[in-house]
N, C-alpha and C positions, 0 to 999 in steps of 0.2 A: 356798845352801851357801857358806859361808866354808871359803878355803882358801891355805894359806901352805904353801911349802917349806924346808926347812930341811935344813943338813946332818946326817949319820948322826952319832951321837955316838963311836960305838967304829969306825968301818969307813968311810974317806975314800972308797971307791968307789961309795958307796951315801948314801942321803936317808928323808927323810920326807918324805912327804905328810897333814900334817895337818890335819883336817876339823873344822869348826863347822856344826853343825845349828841354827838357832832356830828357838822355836815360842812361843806361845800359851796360854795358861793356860786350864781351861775354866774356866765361869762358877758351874759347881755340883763339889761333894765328890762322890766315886764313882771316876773311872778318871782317874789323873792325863795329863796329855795328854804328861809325859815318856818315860812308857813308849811311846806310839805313835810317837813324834817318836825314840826308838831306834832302833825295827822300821824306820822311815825311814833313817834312817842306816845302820843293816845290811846293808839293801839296794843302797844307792848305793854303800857302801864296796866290798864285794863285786862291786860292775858295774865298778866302776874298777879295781879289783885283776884281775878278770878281760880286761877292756882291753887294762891294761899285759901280760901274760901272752900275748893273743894275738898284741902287737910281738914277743913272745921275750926281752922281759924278766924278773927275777926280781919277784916283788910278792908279800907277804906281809898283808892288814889285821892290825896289831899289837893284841895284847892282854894283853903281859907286861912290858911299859913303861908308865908313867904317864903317861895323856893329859893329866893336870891341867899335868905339869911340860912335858909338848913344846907344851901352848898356850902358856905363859908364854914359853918360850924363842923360840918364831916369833911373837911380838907378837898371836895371833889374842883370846889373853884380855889384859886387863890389867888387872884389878881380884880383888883377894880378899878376900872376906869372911869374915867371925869365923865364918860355918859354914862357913866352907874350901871353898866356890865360889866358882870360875872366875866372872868375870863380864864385860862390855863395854858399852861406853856406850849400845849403841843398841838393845840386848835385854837387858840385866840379866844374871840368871844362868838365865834362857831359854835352857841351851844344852845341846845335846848333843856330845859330842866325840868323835872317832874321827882314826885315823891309818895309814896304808898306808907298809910300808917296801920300797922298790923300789932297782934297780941301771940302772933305766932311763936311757939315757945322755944324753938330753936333760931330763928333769926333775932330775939331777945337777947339771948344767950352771948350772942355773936356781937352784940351790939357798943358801939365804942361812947365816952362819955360826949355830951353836944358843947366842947366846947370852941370856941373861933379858934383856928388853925391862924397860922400866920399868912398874916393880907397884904402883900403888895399893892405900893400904887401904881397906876400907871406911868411913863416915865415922863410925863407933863408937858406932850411937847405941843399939844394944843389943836392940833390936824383937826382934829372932830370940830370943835370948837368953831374952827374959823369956816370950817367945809359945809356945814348944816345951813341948807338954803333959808331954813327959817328964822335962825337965832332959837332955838330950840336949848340949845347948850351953853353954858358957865364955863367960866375959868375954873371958878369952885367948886365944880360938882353937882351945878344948877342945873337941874330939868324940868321944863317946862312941857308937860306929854299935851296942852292944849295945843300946843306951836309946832309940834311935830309931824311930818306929815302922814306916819301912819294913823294919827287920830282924824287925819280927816278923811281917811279910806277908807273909815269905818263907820261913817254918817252918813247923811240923805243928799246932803248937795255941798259940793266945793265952789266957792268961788273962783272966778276966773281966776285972779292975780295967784290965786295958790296952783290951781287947776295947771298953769303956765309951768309953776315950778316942778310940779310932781313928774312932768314930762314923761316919758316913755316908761312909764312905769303903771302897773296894772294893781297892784298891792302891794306894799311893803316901800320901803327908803335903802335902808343899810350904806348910807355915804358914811356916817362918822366910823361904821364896823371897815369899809373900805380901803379909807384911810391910816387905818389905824398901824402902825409898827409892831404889833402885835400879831396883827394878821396878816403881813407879808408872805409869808413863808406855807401859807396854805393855796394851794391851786383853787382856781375855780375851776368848772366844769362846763359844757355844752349844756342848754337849757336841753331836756328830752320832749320828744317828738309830740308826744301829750300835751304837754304844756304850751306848745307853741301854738297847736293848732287850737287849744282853749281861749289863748287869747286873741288870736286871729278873728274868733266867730262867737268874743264876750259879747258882743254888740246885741249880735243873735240870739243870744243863750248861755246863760251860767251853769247851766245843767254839769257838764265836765267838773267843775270844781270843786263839787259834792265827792268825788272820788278823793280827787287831789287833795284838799285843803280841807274835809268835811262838812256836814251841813250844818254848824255850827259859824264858821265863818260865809260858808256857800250860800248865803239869805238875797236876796232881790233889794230887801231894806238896804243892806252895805255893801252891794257890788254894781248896784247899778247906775248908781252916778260915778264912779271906777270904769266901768265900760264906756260910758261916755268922754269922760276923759284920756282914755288912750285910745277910742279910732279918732280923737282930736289930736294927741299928740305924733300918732302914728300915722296921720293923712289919711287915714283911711278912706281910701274914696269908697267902696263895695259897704261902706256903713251909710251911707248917707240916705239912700230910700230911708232905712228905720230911724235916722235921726229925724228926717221931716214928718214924719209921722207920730214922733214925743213934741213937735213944736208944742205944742198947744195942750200940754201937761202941766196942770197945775203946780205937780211939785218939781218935773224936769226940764220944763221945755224952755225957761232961760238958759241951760243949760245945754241944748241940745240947741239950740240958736248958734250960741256961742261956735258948736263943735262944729257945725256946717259951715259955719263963716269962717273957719281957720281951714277946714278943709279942702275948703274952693279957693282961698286966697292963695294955697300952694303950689295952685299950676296945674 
């Protein structure tokens, strides 16, 4: 866990404590390893906020502040890239970001001024850009997060043509982080044994994810047109009883048409 302090912007008696999580990219499409690598961060944010609380200090984990701009400021990022990630030399843009605002009188004490550290651009060579199945990405640094396809992972129903693109994927994208010359140099990993077998039996049951990914993202509302989407992309034939059983879902069952129809069409 990377972590810098820095002072409060509006309120000289108080600080940040901001946090850098890195992780690991898996090795196969299905459950990006950024959402676990959150659930991580969630957790430790919250143990150190509770920490500072039980000194009888003030500690709040911030979530109405941009964590992109207090990395920048505390030197924890220093590179941005054309899709507007944080990134650092020694993980890319491998990162998760969190930050805890406290009135704790010795991390005060500790605390460095909030000003922008020196920011690298990324070195423009455009990979993200052209690799983003949506057009999601600018030349300039344009993002469009409606075009993206983690915004549509996060809603009630995907359309087929996008459904097509999202492919073998259960949550998350990470092509432009994939591509990127920044992130060559870090390994992926083996998806763990949890995780595969979560999404194996999404069809079934989200229940596993509440572990993994928290009940926060773990909703029925944003993972179950997601479920239906990968035993579509994934041929799932052993999903198909439950897909004919959403036919006729008002809010899924074009969609779950769809999945049986690409299912069977695979042989």
């Amino acid at each position: 866990m990377y972590k810098e302090i820095i002072k409060h912007t509006t309120q000289p008696h108080m600080a940040y404590i901001v946090l850098g999580l890195s992780y690991q990219p898996f090795d196969e499409t299905g459950l990006d390893a950024y959402y676990l690598a959150t659930q991580e961060m969630y957790r430790q944010s919250y143990e150190m906020q509770n920490e500072l609380r039980s000194k009888g200090a003030y500690a709040r984990v911030v979530n109405d502040v941009s964590l992109r701009d207090l990395a920048f400021k505390s030197g924890l990022a220093t590179i941005l890239g054309i899709n507007q990630m944080a990134m650092r030399d020694d993980c890319g843009s491998w990162l998760v970001l969190g930050a805890i605002e406290t009135d704790d009188k010795e991390t005060v004490a500790s605390a460095k001024n909030t000003v922008v550290q020196k920011v690298d651009k990324c070195i423009d060579c455009g990979e993200c850009v052209r690799e983003c199945p949506t057009g999601a990405l600018g030349y300039n640094g344009e993002f469009d997060a409606t075009l993206c396809l983690r915004s549509y992972q996060c809603g009630d129903v995907v359309p087929p043509e996008i459904a097509d693109k999202i492919g073998k994927r259960f949550l998350g994208c990470e092509i432009c982080q994939a591509v990127c010359p920044h992130n060559f140099h870090v390994p992926s990993v083996p998806v763990p044994q949890d995780v595969a077998d979560a999404l194996k039996n999404s069809i079934h049951t989200i229940a596993p994810f509440k572990k993994l990914i928290g009940v926060n993202y773990a909703r029925a509302k944003y993972l179950t047109a997601n479920s239906i989407t990968y035993a579509a992309n994934t041929f799932n034939k052993d999903a198909l009883p439950k897909l004919k059983s959403m036919t006729s879902d008002e809010k899924y069952g074009e969609m779950a048409r769809w999945a049986i129809k690409k299912i069977e069409s695979s042989g």
